[in-house]
gemmi code that builds the backbone of each chain (N, CA, C; Angstrom):
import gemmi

chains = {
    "A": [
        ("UNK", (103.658, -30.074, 62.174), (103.111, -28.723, 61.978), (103.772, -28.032, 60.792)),
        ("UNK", (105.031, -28.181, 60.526), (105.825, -27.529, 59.890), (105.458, -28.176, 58.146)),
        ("UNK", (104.977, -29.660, 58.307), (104.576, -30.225, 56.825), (103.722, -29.777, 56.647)),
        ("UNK", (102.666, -29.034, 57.576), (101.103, -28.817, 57.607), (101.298, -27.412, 56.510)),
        ("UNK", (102.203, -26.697, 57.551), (102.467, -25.117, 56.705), (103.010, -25.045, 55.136)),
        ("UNK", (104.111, -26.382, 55.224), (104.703, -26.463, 53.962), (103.682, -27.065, 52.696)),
        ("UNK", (102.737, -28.040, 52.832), (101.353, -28.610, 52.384), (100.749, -27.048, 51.591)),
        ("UNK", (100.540, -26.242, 52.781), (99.149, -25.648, 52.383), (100.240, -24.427, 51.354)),
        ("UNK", (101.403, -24.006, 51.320), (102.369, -23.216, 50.322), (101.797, -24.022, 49.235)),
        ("UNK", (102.416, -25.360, 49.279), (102.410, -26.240, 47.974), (101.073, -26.077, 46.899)),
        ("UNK", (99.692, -26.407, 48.197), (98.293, -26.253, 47.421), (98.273, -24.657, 46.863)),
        ("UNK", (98.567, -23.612, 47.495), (98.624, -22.351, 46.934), (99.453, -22.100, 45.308)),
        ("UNK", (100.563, -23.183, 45.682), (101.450, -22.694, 44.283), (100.922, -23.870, 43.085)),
        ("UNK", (100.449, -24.513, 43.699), (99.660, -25.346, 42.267), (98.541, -24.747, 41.796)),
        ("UNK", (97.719, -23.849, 42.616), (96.365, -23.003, 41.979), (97.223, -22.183, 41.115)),
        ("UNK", (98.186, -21.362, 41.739), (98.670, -20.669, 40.703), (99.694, -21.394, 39.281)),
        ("UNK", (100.178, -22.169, 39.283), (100.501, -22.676, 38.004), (99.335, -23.177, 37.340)),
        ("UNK", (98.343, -23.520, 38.009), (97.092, -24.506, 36.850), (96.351, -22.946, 36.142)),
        ("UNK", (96.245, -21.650, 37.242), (95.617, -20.600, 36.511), (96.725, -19.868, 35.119)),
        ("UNK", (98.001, -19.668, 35.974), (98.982, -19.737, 34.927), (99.082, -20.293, 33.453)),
        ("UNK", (98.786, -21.748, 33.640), (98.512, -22.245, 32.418), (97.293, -22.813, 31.111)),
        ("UNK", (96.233, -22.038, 32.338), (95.134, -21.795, 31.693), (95.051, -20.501, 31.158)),
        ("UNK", (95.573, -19.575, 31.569), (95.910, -18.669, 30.805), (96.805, -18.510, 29.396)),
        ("UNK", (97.881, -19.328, 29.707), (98.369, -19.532, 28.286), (97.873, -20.004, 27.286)),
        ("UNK", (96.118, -20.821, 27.476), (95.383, -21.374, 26.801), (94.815, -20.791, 26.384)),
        ("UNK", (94.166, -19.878, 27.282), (92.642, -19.248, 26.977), (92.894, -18.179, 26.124)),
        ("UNK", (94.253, -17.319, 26.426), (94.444, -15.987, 26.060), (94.557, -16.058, 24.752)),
        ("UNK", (94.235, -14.091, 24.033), (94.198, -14.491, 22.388), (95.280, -14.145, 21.877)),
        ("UNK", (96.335, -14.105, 22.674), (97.694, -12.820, 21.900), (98.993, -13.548, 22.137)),
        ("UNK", (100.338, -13.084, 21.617), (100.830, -13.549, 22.198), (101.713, -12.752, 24.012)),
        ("UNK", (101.377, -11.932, 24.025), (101.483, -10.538, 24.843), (100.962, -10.885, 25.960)),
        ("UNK", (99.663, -11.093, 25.594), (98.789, -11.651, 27.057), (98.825, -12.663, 27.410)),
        ("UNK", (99.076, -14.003, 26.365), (99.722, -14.857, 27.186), (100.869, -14.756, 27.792)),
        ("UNK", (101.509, -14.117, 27.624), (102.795, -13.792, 28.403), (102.584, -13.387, 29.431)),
        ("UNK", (102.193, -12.304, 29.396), (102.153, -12.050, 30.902), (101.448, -12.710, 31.813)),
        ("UNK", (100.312, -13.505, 31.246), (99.450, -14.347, 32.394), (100.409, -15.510, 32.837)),
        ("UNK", (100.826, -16.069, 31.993), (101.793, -17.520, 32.086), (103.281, -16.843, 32.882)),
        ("UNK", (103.647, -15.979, 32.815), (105.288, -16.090, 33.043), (104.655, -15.478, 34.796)),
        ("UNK", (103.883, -14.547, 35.280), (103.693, -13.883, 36.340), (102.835, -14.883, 37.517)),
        ("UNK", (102.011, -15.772, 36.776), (101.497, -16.770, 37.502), (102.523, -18.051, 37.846)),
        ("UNK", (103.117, -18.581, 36.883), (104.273, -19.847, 37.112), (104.862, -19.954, 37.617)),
        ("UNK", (105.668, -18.434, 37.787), (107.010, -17.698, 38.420), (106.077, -17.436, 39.850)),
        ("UNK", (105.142, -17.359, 40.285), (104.621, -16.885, 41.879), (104.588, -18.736, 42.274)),
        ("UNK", (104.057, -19.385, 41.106), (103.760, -20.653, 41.652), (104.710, -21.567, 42.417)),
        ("UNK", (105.561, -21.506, 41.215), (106.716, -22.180, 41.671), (107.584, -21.528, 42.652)),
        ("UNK", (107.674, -20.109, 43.389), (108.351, -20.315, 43.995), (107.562, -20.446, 45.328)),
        ("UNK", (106.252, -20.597, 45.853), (105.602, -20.787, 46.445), (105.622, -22.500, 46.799)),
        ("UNK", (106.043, -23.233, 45.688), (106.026, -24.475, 45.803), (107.364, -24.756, 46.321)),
        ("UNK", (108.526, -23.952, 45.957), (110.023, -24.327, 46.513), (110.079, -23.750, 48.111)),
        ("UNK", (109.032, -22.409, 48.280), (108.797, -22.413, 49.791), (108.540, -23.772, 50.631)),
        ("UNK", (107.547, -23.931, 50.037), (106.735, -25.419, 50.882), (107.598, -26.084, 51.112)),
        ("UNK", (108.763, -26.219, 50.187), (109.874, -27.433, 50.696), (110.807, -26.688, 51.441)),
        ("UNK", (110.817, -25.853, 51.430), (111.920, -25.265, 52.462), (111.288, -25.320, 54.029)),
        ("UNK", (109.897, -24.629, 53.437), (109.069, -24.907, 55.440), (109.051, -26.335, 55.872)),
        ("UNK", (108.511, -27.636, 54.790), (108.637, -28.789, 55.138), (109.828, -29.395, 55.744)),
        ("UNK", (111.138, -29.143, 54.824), (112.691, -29.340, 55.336), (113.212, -28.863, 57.005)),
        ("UNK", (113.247, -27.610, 56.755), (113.856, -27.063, 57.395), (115.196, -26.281, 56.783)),
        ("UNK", (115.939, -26.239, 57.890), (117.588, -25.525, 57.460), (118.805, -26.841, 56.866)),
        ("UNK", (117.817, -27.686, 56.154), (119.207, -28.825, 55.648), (119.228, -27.940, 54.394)),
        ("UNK", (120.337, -29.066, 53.689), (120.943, -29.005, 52.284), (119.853, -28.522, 51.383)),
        ("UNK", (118.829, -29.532, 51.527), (117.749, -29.578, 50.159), (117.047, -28.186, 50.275)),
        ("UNK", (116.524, -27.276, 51.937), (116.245, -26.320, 51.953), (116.720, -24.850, 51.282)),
        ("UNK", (118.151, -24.961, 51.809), (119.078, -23.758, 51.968), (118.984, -23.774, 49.791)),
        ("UNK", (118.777, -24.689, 49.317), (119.060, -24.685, 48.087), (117.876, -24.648, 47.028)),
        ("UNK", (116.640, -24.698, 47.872), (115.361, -24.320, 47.081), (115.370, -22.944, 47.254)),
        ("UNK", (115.663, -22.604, 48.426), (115.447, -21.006, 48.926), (116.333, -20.302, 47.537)),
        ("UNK", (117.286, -20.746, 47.209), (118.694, -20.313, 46.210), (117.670, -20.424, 44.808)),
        ("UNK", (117.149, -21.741, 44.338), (116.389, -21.387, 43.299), (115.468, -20.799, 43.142)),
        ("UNK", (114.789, -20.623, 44.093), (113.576, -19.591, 44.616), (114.197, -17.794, 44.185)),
        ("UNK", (115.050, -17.768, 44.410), (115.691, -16.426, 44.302), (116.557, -16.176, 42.926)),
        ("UNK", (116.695, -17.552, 42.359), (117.445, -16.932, 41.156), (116.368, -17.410, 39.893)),
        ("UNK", (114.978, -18.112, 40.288), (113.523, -17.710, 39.141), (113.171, -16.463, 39.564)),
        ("UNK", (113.426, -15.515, 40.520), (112.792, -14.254, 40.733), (113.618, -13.568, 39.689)),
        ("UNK", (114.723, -14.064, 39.856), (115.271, -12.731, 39.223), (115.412, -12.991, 37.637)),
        ("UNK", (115.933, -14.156, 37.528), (115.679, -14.691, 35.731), (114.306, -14.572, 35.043)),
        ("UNK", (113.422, -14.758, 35.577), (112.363, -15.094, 35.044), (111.709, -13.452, 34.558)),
        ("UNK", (111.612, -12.009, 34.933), (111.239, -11.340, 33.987), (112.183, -10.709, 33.305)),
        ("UNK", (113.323, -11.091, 33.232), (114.416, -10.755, 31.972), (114.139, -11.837, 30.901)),
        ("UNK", (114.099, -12.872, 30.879), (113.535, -13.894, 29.838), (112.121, -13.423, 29.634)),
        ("UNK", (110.878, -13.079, 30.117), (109.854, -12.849, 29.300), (110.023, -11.395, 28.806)),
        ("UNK", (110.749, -10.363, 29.352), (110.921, -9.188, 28.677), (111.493, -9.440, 27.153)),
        ("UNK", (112.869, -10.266, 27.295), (113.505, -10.328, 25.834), (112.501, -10.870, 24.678)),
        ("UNK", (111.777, -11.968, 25.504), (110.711, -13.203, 24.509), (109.446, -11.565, 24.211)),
        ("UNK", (109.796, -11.330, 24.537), (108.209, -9.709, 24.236), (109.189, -9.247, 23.184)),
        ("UNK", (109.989, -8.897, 23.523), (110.755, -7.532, 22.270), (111.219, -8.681, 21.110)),
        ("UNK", (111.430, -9.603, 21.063), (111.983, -10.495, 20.176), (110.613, -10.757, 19.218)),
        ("UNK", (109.771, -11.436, 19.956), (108.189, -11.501, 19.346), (107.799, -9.061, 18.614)),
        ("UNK", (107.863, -9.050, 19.284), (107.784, -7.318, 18.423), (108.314, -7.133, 17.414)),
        ("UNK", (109.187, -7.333, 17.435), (110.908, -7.505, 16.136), (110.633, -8.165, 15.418)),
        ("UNK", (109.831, -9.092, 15.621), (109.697, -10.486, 14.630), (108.339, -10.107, 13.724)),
        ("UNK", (107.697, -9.480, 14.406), (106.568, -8.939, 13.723), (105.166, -9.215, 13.897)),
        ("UNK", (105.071, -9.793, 15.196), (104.121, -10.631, 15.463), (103.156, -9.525, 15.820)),
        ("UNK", (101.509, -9.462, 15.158), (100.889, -8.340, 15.836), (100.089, -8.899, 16.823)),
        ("UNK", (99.323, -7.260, 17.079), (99.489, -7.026, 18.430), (97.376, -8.034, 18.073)),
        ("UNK", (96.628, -7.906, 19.587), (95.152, -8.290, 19.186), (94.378, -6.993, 18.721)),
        ("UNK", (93.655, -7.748, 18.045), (92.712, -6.255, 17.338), (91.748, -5.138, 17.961)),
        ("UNK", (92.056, -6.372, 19.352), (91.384, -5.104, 20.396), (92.075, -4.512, 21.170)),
        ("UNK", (93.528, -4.625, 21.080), (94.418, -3.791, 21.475), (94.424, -2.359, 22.037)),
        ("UNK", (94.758, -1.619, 22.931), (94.317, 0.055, 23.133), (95.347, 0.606, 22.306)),
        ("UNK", (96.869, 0.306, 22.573), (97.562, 0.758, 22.079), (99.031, 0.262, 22.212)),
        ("UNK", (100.056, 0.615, 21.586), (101.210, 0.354, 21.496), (102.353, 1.069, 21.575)),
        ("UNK", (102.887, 1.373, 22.528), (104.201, 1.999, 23.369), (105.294, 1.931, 22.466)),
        ("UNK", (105.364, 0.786, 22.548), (106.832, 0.208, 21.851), (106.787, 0.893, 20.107)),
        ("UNK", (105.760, 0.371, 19.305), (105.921, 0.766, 18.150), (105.712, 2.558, 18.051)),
        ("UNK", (104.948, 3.153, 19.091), (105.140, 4.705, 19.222), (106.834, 5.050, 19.160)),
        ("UNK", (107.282, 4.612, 20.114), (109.014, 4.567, 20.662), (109.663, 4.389, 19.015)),
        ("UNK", (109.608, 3.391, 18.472), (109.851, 3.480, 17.382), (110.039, 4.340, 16.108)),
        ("UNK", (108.976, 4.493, 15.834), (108.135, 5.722, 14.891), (109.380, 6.880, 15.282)),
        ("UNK", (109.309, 7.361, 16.227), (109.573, 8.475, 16.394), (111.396, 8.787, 16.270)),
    ],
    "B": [
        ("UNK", (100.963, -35.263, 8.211), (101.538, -36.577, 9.011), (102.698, -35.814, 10.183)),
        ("UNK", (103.390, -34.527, 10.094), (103.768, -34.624, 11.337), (102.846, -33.874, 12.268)),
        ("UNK", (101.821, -33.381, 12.028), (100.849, -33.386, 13.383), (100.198, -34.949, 13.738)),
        ("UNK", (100.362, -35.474, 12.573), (99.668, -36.929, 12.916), (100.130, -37.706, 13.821)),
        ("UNK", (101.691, -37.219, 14.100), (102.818, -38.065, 14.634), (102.584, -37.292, 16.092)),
        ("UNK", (102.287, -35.776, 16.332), (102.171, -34.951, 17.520), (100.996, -35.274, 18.044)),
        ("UNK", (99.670, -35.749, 17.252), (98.471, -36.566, 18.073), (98.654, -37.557, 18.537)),
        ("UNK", (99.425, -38.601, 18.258), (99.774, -39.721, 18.512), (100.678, -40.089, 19.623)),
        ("UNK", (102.140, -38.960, 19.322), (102.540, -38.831, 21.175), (101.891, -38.387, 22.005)),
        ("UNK", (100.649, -37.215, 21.786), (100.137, -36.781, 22.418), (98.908, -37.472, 23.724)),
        ("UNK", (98.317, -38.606, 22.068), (97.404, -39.511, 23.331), (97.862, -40.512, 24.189)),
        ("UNK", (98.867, -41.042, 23.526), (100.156, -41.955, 24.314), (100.204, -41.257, 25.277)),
        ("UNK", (101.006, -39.978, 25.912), (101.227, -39.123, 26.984), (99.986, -39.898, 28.214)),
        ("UNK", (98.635, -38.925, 27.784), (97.461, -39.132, 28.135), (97.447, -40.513, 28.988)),
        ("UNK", (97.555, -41.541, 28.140), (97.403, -42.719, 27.974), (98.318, -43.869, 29.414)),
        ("UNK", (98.727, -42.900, 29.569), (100.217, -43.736, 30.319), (99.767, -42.824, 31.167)),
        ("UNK", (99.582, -41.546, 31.424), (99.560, -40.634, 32.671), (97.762, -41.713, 33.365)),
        ("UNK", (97.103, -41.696, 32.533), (95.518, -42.607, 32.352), (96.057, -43.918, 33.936)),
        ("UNK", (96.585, -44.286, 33.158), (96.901, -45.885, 33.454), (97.624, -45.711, 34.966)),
        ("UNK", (98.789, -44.656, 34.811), (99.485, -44.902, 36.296), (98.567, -44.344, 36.995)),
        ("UNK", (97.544, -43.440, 37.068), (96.987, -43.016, 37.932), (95.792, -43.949, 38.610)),
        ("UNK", (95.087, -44.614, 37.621), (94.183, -45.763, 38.203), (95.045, -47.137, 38.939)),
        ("UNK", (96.371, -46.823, 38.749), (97.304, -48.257, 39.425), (97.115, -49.023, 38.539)),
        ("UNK", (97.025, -49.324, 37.581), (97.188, -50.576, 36.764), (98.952, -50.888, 36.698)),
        ("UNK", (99.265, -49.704, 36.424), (101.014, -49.479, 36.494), (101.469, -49.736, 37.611)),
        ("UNK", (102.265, -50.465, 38.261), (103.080, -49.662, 39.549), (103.830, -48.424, 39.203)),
        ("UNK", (103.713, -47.732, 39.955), (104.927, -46.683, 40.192), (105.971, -46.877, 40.329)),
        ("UNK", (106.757, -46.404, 39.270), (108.462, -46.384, 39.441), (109.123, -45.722, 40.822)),
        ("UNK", (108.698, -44.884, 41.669), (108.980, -44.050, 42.593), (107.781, -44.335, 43.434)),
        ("UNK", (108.862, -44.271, 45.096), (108.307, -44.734, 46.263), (107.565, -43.420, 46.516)),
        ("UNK", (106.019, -43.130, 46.817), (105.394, -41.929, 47.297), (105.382, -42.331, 48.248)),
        ("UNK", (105.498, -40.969, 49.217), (105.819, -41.357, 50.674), (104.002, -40.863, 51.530)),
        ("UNK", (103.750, -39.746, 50.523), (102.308, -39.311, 50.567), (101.597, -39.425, 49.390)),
        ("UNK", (99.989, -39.285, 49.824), (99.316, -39.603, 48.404), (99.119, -37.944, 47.644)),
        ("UNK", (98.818, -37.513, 49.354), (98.624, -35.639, 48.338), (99.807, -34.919, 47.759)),
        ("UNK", (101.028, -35.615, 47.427), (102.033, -35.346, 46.988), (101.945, -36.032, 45.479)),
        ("UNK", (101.562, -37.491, 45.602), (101.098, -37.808, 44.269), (100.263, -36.843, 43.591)),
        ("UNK", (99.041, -36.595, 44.166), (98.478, -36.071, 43.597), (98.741, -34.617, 43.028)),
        ("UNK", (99.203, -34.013, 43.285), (99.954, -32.625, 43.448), (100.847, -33.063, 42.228)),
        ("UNK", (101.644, -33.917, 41.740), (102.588, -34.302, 40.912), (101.988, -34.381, 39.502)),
        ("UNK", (100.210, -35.248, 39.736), (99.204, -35.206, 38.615), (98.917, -33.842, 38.219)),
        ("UNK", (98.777, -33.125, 39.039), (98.179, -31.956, 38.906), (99.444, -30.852, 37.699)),
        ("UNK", (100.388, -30.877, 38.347), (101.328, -30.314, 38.069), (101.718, -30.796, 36.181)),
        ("UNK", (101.431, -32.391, 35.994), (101.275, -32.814, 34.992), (100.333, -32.748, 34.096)),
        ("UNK", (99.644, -32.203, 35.002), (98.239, -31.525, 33.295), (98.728, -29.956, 33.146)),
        ("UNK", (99.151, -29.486, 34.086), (99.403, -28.162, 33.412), (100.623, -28.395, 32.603)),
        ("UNK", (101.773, -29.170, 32.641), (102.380, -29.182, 31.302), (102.149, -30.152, 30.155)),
        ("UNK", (100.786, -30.373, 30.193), (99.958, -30.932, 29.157), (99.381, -29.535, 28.413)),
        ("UNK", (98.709, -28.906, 29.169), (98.002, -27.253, 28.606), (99.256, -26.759, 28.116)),
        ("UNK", (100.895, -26.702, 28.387), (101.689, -25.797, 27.566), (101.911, -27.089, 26.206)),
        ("UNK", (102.164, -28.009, 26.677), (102.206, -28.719, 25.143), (101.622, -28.589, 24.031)),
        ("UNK", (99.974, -28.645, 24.779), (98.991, -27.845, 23.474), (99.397, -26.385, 22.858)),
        ("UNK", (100.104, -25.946, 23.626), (100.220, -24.469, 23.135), (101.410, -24.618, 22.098)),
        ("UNK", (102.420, -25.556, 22.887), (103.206, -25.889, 21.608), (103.087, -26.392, 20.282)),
        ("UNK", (102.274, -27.517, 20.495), (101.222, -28.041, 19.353), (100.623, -26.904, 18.772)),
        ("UNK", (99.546, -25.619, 19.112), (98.496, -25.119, 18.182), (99.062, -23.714, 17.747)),
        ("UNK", (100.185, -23.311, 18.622), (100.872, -21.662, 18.897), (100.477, -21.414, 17.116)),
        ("UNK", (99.981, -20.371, 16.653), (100.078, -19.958, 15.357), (101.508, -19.601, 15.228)),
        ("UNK", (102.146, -18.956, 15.908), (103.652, -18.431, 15.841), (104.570, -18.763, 16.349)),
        ("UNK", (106.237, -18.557, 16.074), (106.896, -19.263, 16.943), (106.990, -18.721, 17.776)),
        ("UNK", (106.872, -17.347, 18.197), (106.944, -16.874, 19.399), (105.626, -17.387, 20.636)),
        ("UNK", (104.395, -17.790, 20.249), (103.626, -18.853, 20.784), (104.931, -20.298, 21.308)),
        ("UNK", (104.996, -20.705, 20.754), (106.023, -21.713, 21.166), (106.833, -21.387, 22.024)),
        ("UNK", (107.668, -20.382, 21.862), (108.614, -20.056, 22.783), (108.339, -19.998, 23.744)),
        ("UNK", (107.565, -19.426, 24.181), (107.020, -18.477, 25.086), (106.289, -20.444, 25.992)),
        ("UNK", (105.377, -20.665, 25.761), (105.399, -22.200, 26.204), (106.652, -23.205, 26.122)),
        ("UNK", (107.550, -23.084, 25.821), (108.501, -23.984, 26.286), (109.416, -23.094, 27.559)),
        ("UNK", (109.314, -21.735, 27.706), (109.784, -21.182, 28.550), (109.080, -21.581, 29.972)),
        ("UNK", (107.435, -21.746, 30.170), (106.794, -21.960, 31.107), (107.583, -23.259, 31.449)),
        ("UNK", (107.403, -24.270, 30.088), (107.507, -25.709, 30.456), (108.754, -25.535, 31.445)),
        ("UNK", (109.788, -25.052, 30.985), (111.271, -24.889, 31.955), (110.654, -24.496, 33.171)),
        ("UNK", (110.375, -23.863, 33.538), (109.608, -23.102, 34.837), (109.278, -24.161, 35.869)),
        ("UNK", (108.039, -24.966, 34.643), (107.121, -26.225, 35.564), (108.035, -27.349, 35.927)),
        ("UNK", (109.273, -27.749, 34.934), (109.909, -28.581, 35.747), (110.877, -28.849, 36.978)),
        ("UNK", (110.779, -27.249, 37.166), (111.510, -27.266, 38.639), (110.761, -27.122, 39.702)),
        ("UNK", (109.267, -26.712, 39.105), (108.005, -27.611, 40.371), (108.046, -28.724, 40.315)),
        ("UNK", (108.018, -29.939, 39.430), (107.954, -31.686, 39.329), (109.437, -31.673, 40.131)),
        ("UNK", (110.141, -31.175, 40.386), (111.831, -31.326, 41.022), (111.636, -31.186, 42.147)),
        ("UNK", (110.672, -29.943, 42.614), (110.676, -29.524, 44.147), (109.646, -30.925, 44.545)),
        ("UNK", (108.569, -31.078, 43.849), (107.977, -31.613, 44.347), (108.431, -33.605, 44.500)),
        ("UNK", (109.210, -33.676, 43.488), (109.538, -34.844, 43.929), (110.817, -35.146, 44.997)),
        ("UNK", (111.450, -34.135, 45.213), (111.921, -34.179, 46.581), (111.529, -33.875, 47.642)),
        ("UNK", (110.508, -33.433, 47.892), (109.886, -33.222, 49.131), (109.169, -35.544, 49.047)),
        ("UNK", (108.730, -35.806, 47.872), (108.017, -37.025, 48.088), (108.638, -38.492, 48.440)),
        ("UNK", (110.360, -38.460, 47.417), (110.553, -39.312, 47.671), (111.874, -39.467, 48.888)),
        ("UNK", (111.828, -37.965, 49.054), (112.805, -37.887, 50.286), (114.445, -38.024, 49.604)),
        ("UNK", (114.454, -37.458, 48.415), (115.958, -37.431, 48.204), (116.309, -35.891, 47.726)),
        ("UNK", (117.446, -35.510, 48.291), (117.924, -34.542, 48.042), (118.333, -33.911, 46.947)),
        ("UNK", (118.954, -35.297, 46.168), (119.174, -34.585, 44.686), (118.507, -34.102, 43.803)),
        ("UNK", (117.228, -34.251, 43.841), (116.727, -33.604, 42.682), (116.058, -32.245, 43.032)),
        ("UNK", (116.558, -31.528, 44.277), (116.520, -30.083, 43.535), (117.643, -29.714, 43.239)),
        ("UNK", (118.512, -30.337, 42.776), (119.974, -30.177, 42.218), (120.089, -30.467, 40.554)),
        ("UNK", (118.990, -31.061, 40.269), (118.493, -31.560, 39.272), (117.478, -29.709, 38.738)),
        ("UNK", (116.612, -29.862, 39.108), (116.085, -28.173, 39.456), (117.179, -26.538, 39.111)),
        ("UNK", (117.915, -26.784, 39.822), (119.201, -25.477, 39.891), (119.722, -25.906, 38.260)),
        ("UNK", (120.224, -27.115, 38.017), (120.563, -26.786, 36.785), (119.840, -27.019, 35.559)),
        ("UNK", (118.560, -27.661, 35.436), (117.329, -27.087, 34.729), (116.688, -25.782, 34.381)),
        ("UNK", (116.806, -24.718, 35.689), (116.779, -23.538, 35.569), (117.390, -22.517, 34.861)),
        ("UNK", (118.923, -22.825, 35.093), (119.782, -21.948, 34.195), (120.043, -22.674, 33.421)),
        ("UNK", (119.663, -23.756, 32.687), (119.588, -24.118, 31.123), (118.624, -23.899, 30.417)),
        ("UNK", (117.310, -23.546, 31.269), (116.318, -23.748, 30.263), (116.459, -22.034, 30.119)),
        ("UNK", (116.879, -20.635, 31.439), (117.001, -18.962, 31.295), (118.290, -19.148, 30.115)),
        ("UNK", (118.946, -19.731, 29.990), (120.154, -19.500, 28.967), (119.797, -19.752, 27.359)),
        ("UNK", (118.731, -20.606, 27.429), (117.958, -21.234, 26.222), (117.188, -20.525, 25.749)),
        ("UNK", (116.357, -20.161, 26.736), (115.393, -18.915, 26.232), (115.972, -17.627, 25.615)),
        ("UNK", (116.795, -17.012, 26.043), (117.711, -15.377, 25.764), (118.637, -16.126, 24.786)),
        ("UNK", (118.957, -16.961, 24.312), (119.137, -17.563, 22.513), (118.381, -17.550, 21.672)),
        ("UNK", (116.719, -17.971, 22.152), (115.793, -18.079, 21.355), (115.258, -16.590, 20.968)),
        ("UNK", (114.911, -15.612, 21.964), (114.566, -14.570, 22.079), (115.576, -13.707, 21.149)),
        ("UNK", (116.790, -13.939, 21.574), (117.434, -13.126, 19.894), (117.668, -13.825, 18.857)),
        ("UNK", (117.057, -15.115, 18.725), (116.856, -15.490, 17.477), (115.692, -14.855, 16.646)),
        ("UNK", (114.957, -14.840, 17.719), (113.001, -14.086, 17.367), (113.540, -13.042, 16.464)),
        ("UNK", (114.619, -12.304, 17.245), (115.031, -10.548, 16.641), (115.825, -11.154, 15.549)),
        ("UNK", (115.922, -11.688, 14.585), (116.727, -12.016, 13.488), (118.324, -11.755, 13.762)),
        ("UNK", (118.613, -11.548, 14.785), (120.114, -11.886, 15.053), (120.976, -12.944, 14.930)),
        ("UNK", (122.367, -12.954, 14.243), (122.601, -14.458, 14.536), (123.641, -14.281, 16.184)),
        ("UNK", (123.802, -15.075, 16.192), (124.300, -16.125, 17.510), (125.322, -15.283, 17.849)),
        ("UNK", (126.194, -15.185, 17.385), (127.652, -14.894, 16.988), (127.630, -13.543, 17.667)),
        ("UNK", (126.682, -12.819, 17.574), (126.736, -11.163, 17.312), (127.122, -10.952, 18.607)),
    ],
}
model = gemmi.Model(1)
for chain_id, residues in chains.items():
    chain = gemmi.Chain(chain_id)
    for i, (resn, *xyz) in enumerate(residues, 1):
        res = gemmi.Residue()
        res.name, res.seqid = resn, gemmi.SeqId(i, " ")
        for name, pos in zip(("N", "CA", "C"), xyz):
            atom = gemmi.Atom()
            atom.name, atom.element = name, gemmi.Element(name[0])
            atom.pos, atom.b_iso = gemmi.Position(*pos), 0.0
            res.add_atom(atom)
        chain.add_residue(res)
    model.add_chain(chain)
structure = gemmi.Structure()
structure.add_model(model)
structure.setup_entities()
């Protein structure tokens, strides 16, 4: 029962990495791929390190997905925040259908 | 010629992922399930889609930004091959993939900002 529950996590966190990384495809910016790719990958995968923890149980291999599970939550939007302001800095523009821009307002001023 | 050389690993990749999946290959690794194999394929075309991105990114921040996912996806191929072949170590393999590939990235990211290293 417990592989059954851990199975169907796993199928959930692979929809979300395959949409994840169809997004990094499809999208026209580099902005929007960002956020589609880092917010989808980061749900995927830790949805997939669930599955092994429900499949496991309370051993070694569990107690220690749960641990990486919790330290991609927390790494993972400090690395796409910096990769955004670094790409800004660098000069990369924005898409032409853009509404608007925060950051370079912040700037300006 | 060096995209010529990036098409060329590229269909190779293809080519070998092609082959083990119809069994012509044996498998190096005992699957204990098949929907775990399969799940492993799956997981392997999506870091086929960031490769392309690495391959076509107009910018380097395109790149970056896909080799950051790629770090991401290989601690799904980690989870998932320990749940398959039943060994423990490789989400240990995972934990320190993770904080090499977050330590790699926040180098690259103030490289983006024209900073050097040092600062």
């Amino acid at each position: 029962m417990n592989n059954i529950i851990g199975y169907i996590f796993i199928v959930i966190g692979l929809l979300f990495n395959l949409f994840g990384s169809l997004g990094l495809i499809r999208l026209p910016d580099v902005y929007n791929r960002l956020q589609a790719a880092t917010k989808c990958v980061t749900l995927g995968t830790c949805s997939i390190l669930l599955g092994l923890f429900l499949s496991r149980g309370f051993s070694a291999a569990g107690i220690k997905a749960i641990l990486c599970a919790m330290f991609i939550l927390l790494t993972s939007p400090v690395s796409a925040h910096a990769l955004a302001r670094g790409a800004h800095k660098s000069g990369v523009k924005l898409w032409d259908k853009s509404v608007c821009d925060k950051y370079a307002e912040d700037e300006k001023r | 010629m060096r995209r010529l050389r990036w098409w060329l690993g590229l269909v190779f990749l293809a080519a070998a992922g092609l082959l083990v999946w119809l069994g012509r290959i044996p498998s190096l690794l005992e699957w204990q399930s098949l929907f775990l194999k399969h799940a492993f394929y799956a997981l392997f075309f999506c870091g086929l889609l960031c490769l392309w991105r690495v391959l076509k990114g107009p910018t380097p921040a395109d790149r970056v930004v896909a080799i950051d996912i790629l770090g991401i996806l290989v601690l799904g191929f980690c989870a998932i091959l320990g749940i398959a072949t039943g060994r423990d170590w490789y989400i240990d393999i995972g934990i320190a993939w993770a904080l090499q590939s977050f330590i790699s990235t926040l180098a690259l990211a103030k490289y983006l900002e024209g900073r050097d290293f040092d600062e």
